[in-house]
Every structure is written in C-alpha cells, then in structure tokens.
C-alpha positions in Angstrom: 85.8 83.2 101.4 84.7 81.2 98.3 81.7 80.0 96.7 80.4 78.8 93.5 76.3 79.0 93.4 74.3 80.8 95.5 72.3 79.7 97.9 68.7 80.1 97.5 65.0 79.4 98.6 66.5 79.7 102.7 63.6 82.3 103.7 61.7 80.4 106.9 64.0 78.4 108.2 64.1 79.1 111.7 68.2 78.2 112.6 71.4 78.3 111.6 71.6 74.4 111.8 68.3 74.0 109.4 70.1 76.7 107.0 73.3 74.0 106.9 71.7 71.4 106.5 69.2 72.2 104.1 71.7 74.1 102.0 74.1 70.7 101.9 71.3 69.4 100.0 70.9 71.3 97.4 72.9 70.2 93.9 75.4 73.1 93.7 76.0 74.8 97.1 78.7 77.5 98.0 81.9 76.2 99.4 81.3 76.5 103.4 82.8 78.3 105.9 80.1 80.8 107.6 80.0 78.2 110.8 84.2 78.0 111.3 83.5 80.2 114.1 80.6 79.0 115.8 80.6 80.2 119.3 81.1 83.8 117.9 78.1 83.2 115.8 76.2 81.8 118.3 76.6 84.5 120.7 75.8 87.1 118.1 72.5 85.2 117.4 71.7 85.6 120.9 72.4 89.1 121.1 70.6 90.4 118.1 67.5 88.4 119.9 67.5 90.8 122.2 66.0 93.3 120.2 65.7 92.7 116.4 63.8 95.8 115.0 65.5 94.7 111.0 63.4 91.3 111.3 67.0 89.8 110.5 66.7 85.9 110.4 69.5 85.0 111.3 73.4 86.1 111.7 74.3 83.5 109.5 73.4 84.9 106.4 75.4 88.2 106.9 78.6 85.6 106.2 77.2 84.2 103.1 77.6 85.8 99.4 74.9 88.7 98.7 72.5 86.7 96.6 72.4 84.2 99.7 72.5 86.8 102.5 69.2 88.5 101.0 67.2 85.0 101.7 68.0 86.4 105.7 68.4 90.0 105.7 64.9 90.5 107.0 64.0 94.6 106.6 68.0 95.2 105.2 68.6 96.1 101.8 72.2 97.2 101.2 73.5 93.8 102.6 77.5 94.5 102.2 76.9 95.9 105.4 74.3 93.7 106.6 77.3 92.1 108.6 78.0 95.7 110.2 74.5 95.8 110.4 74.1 92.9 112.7 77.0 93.4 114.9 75.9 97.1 115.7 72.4 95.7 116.8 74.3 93.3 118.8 76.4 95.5 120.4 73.7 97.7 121.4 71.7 94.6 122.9 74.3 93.5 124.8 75.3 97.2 125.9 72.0 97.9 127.3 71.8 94.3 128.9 75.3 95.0 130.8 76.3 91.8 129.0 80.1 92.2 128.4 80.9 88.8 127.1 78.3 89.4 124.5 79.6 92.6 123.7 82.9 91.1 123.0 80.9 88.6 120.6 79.6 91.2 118.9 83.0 93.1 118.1 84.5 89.5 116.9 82.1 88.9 114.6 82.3 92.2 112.8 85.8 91.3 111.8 84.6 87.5 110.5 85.6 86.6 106.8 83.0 86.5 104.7 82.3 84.2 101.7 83.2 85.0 98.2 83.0 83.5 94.9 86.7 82.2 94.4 90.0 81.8 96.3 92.1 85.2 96.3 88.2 87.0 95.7 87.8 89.8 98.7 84.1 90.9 100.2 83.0 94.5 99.4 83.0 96.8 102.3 80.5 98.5 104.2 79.9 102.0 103.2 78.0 103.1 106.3 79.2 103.9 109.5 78.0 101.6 112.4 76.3 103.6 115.7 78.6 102.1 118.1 82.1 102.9 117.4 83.4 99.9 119.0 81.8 98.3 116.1 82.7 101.0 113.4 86.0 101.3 113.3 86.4 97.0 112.2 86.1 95.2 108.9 85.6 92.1 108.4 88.7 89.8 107.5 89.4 89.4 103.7 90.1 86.2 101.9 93.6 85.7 103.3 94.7 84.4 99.7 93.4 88.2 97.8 96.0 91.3 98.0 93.3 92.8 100.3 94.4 90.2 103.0 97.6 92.9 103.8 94.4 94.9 106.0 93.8 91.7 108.1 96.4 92.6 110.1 95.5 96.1 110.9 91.9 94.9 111.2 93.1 92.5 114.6 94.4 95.5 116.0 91.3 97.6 115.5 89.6 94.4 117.1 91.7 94.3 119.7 91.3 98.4 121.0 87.7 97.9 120.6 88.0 94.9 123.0 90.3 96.8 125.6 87.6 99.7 125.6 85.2 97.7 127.2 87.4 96.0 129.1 87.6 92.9 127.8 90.6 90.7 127.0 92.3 92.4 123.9 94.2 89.2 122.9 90.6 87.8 121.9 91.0 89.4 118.6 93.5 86.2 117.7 90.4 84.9 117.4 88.8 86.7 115.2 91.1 85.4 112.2 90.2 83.6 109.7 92.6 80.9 107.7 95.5 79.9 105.8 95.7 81.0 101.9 94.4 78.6 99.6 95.4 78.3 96.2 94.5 80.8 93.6 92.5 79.1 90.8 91.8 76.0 93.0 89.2 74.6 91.3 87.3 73.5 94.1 86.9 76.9 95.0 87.5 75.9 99.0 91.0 76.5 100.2 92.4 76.1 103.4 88.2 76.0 105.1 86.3 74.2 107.1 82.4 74.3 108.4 80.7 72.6 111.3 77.6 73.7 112.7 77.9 71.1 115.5 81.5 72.1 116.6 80.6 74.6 119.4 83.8 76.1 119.6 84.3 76.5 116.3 86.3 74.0 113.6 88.6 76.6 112.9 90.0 76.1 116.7 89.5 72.6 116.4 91.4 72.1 113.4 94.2 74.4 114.1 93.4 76.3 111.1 93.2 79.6 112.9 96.1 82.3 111.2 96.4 85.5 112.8 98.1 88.1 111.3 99.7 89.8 114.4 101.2 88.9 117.6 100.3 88.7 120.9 102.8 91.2 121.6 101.8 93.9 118.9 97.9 93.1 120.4 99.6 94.3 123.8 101.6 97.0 122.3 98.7 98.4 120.6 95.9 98.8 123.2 99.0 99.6 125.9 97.6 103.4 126.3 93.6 102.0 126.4 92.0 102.3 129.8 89.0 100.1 130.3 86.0 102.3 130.0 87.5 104.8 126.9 85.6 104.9 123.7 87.3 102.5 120.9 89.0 105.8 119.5 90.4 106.0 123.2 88.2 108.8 124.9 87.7 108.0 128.8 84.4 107.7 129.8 84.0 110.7 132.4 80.8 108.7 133.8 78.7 111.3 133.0 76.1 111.3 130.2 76.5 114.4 128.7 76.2 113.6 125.2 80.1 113.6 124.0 81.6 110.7 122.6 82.4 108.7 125.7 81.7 104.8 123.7 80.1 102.8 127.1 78.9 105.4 129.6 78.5 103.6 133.1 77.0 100.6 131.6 79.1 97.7 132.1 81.7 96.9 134.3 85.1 95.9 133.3 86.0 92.3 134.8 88.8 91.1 136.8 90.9 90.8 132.8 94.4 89.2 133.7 95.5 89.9 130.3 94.0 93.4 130.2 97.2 96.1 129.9 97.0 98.9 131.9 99.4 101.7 132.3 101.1 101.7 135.5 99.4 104.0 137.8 100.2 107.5 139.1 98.0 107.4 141.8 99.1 105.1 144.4 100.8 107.7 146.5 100.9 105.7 149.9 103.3 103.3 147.9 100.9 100.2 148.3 101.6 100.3 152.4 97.9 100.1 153.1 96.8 104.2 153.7 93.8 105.3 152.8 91.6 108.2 151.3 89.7 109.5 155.1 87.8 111.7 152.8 86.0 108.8 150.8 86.4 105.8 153.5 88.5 104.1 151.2 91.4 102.1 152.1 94.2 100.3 149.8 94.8 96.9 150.8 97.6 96.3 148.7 100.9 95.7 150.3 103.5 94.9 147.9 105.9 97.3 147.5 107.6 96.2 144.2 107.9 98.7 141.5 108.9 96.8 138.4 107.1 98.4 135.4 105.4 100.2 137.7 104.0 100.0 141.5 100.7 97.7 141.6 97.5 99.5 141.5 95.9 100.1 144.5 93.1 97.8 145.7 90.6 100.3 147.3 88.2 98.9 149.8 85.1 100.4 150.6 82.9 99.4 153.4 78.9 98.9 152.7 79.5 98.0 149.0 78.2 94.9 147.1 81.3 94.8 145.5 83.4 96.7 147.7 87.2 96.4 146.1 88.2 98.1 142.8 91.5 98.1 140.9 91.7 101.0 138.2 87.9 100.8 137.9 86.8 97.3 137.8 85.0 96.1 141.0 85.0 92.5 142.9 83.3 91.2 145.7 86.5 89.6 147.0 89.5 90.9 148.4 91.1 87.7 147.0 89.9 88.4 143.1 91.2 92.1 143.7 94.3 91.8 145.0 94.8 88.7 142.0 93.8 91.7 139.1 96.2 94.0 141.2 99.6 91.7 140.7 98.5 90.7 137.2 98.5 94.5 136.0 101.8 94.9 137.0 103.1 92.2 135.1 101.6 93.0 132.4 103.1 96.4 132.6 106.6 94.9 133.4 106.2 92.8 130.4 105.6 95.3 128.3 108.5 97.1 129.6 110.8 94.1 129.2 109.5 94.1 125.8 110.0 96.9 124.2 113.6 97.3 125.8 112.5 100.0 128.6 113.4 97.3 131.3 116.6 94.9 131.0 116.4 91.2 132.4 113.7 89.8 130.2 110.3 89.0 131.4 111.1 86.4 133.6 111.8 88.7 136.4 108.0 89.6 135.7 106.8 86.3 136.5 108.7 86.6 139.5 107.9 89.7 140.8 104.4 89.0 140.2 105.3 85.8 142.4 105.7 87.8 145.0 102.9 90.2 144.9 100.6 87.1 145.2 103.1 85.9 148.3 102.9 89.7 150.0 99.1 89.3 149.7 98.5 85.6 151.0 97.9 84.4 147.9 97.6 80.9 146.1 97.7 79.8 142.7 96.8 76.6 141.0 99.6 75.2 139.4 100.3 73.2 136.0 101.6 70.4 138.5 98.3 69.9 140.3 98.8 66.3 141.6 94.6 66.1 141.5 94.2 66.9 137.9 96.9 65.4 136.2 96.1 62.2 138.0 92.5 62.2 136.8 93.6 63.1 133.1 96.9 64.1 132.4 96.1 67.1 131.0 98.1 70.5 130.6 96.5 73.6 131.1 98.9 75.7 129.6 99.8 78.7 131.7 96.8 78.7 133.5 95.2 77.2 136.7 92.5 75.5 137.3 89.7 76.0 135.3 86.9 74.6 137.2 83.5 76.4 137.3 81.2 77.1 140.4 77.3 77.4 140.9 76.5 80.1 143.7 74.5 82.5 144.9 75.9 86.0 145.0 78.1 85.5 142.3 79.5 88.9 141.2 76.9 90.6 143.3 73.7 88.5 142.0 70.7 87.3 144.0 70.0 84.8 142.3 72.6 81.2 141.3 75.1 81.9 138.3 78.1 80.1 136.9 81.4 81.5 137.8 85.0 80.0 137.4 86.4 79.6 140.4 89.9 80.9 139.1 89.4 84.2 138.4 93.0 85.3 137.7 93.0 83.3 134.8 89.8 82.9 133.7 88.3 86.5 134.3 84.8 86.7 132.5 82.6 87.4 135.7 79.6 85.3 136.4 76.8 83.9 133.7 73.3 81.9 134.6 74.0 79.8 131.1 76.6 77.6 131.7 77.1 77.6 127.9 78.7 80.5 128.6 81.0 80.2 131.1 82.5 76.8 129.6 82.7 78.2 126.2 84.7 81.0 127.3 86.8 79.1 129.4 87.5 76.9 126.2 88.5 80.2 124.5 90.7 80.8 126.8 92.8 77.6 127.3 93.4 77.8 123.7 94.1 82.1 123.0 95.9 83.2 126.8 96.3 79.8 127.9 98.1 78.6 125.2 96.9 74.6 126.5 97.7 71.7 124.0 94.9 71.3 121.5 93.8 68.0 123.4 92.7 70.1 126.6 90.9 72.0 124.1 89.3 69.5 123.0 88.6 67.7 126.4 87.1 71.4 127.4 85.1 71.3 124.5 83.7 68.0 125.5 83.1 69.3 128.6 81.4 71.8 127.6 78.7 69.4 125.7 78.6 67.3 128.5 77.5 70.3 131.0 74.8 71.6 128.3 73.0 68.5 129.0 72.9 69.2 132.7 71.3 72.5 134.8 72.6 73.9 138.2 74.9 72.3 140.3 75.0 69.2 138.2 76.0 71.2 134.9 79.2 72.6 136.6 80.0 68.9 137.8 79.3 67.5 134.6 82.2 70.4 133.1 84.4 70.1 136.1 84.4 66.0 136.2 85.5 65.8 132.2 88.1 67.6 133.4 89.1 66.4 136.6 89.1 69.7 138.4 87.1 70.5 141.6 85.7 73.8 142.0 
C-alpha cells in the first residue's frame, strides 16, 4: 500500500518472521502491511515449497515495493509480476498435490494489495499471463485510497469464479480484500494498515479492518452459472485430458461446499423418490421431494466405492455428508431465486424448506442454542454448528489419521494431517460464511495456537476444549 524507504540487505534470511523483524530494525523502514493476511501467506509459502524451480525466498517479498521484493525474488527479474509469479507456482504445487485448500490459498493471494510508496499510490501490473488461468485472470487489490481502487471490485469477482471452479467456497474472495482508504497526503504514509507476523489469522480479520468491495450476494450472483470442475473462464472439465482448456482435469475433488452455488439440476428424473440408474448400479438416496428453486440433486450411491455418494460431482464417504451437500444446494439455489425476484416469499422459506430436506433424510443439525457450548463459553457461532474437529482414520478415504471437522455442512474443507489447517480454516469460516461475533474469532484463533502446540488426538482436544465443543 505505502511505503517510504526501501527495504534492503534481506537476502539470507530464511522466514518471513526474520524478514519482520529484521526489517523493524532498520532506521527508515516501509510502512507495513505485507503480513495483514497471514494465513493466506502462510499457506502460499507452503505451496511454493513444494516445488520452487525460481529459487524464490520467500512469498513475502512479492508484497513489498520492487527495490525490496528483488532482496527475495530468487531467479525472477521482472518482479511486478513476481506476485503472479508465485501464486502460479503455487497453484501448480498444490494442483499436482490434490491439495484444494492450498489451491484456494494460492488464488487469494494473487489478488493481495501490494505495498506502494504513498497513500492513493497503486502497484504496477503484471504484464505476463500466469499458466494457470485460475490464477491469470486476478490482480492484485490496489491501494483502496488511488482511483485504481474502482477494479477492486471487479477483482473479488474474478477471485470468487476462480474459487467456484475448483470448487471451493466462492464467498472466500471477501477475504481477499484489503482496507479502508487512508488519507491522501498522510504524512505517515500508513493509512488505515496493520502488520503482524504473529497474528495467524491475519490482523486485518483481527482488527476488523477487512473492506470488501462487493457483496456476498453479487459473489453468489456472479459464480451462479460455475460448476465445480469448469476452467476459471467457465469450460467444464470433460475429464478427459485431451489437451483443450479444461483448467483442473480430474485432479482434485470438489468438497462437500455448503456455500458452493449450483444450478438446480436437470437430471434428477425419478423426482428424488429413491430410483436408480440399473445400467451403472447407482442409486439416489435422496427423498425429498421439495422443489423450491429447484429439486435437490440427487445423492447417487454406488456400492464397492471408497467414497461411494456424489452430489453434482463431489464425492463423500458418508451418506450423512451427502445428503447434508444435497439440501444445502438447494437452498442456495432458492436463495438465489428469492433474490433476484424469480421466487416471491423471501428467503426464509429457504431456510425452511431446507429444514425439511434435512428432516426427510434423518438428519441433525447443531444449533446456535447448544446448551453444551454456551454453557462452557457463551459463545455464538454465527449461523453455523458446531465447529469441533476430529482425528481419525479413514478420513475422506485416507489410510492413515487426519483432521476433519466433524460438521461438515458448515465447515466443508475435507480432511488435513496438519491441524494448522483444519483450525485455520475453520477460523475463516466463522468469520466470512459464519458471520460469528469477532470474540468467537478470536477464541478460534486462540484455539488454533493452543492445538499447534499439541499432535494427534490431543491437538483436536486442545482446539475443541478452547471452545467448548466435543467432536
């Protein structure tokens, strides 16, 4: 966003933390901001690990003024797109690892504000084009107090279709935003910023200085005709590799996403009664018969499978998790109906009619008035469950232990073996979808820490104990 002096001499240091630190030492140091979103950065870092052919130090640096990003551009010489730069690599790490939260890490960081010189002073765009174009059709934010700041909006959106391609949650582009304007001609040259290497979520979440420039509800409007699995520029992966543009052929599978919108289906021609396909052995388990917005999507079951039920593509090893994706699809298509006038009655009758989906299918919810967890710590998660995490075996179809929230509805990112991962996104969450008061944030994050310090089974106690949940 802003900065004064460059930094210099940073070559060697081997974090993002020693880069902080060192550079709050020196005499004249920019104005901060490159750690306000600190998971995002984090999880990039790891990604570009993966495979780091640029010798890039660090993802840090891409955030930083041009004379400070060289210090850590490794093998990369034009460095206004050594941000682009490092969020293709990452993408393409995380794609070939089947990694999606990663991937979605990737695409935020793209779209991350980048330092500049003064208040009101935009960051020069990348004249390349990235290889992934999940990655290349996003910018990075501009100062939000500089006339550029009118894209930032348009920029969410592109963040948000990239996110729905892979079939993550597109209202995670909020995220990606950067802060309120500061004052031209501040002499301080800092703004409305903050900078906090130690804040895992990110101080921008902490501080409530987060200002997206579009709705939830132009997010959902936007990505509305994006199927989970289509290329960012909304070509459906045909699941064969035949060298057209399909953006993610058959590498990662979409998880249960209850925020994920999906138009309502064509195909569910036995009217959610239970037929099935004789012809492939499956079977649709789905029962409810409701058709606001749209019928529910089938929930095909397919005997001898590791993950033997699919809704519209993604797969689960539960009936449970299905049939839970299943009901939340068709509110979210009733929503969007209610919303953009096609449906009278508001969205209300959404809520309820996804009510009763769960109730035709057996099943339960956690609810806000949990007598268990507001008696251990009064707190409000929002419009979500429970958001206690598990440690099993066979998690998502793995052999081996992972962490997993045991509310899937809600929380919907699929299983992890660092509980970093898990807890950070469930974090995310509360605060984006969940729309939780900012101390259950800040409990989570807490939680988070506390879990960190643990392994196993005693890391997902550690989380679920802060918040008195019980997996």
């Amino acid at each position: 966003m802003k900065y004064g002096t460059a930094l210099v001499a940073l070559a060697g240091l081997s974090s993002a933390r020693e880069i902080n630190i060192y550079s709050r030492k020196l005499s004249k140091r920019e104005v901060p901001q490159e750690h306000s979103h600190e998971a995002t950065l984090r999880a990039t870092n790891e990604a570009l690990k993966l495979n780091n052919p640029l010798n890039i130090q660090d993802a840090v640096f891409a955030l930083l003024g041009n004379a400070a990003a060289a210090q850590g551009a490794g093998d990369v010489t034009n460095l206004d797109c050594l941000q682009q730069i490092i969020a293709d690599q990452a993408f393409t790490n995380a794609k070939a690892a089947g990694d999606l939260e990663l991937m979605t890490q990737a695409i935020l960081y793209r779209a991350l504000e980048r330092n500049t010189g003064s208040v009101g002073q935009a960051s020069v765009l990348c004249n390349e084009t990235a290889t992934n174009p999940e990655i290349a059709n996003i910018q990075q934010h501009q100062d939000p107090a500089s006339p550029e700041a009118a894209n930032n909006a348009a920029i969410e959106l592109e963040v948000a279709k990239s996110l729905a391609s892979i079939g993550a949650d597109p209202l995670l582009a909020l995220q990606s935003a950067t802060f309120p304007p500061g004052e031209i001609g501040d002499p301080t040259a800092k703004g409305n910023t903050c900078d906090d290497p130690d804040d895992p979520q990110g101080c921008i979440f902490t501080l409530n200085l987060l200002t997206p420039a579009v709705t939830e509800d132009e997010i959902l409007a936007a990505v509305a005709d994006i199927t989970p699995g289509a290329g960012a520029g909304g070509d459906v992966d045909d699941g064969v590799d035949d060298g057209s543009d399909d953006a993610c052929e058959v590498i990662v599978t979409p998880p249960a996403n209850d925020t994920q919108v999906v138009a309502p289906p064509s195909n569910n021609t036995d009217g959610g009664n239970g037929a099935g396909d004789s012809a492939t052995g499956t079977v649709n388990i789905q029962t409810f018969t409701g058709s606001l917005g749209g019928v529910p999507p089938p929930v095909e079951s397919t005997a001898g499978s590791d993950r033997p039920f699919s809704v519209n593509g993604a797969t689960f090893t539960t009936a449970n998790a299905a049939l839970q994706r299943s009901c939340s699809i068709q509110k979210n298509a009733c929503a969007n109906a209610a919303n953009s006038g096609q449906l009278q009655g508001g969205v209300q009758q959404c809520e309820q009619q996804e009510a009763e989906c769960r109730a035709a299918n057996n099943l339960k919810r956690f609810r806000r008035s949990s007598p268990t967890r507001r008696q251990v710590n009064g707190l409000d998660f929002g419009t979500c469950g429970s958001p206690a995490i598990q440690f099993a075996v066979g998690l998502d179809g793995r052999k081996e232990a992972s962490f997993q929230n045991v509310n899937t509805a809600d929380f919907n990112h699929g299983s992890a073996q660092a509980i970093r991962i898990i807890a950070d996104f469930t974090c995310s969450r509360l605060q984006s979808s969940c729309k939780a008061p900012q101390e259950t944030v800040q409990a989570c994050q807490q939680a988070s820490q506390a879990a960190q310090a643990a392994s196993g089974q005693a890391a997902a106690d550690a989380f679920n104990s802060a918040l008195g949940v019980s997996a």
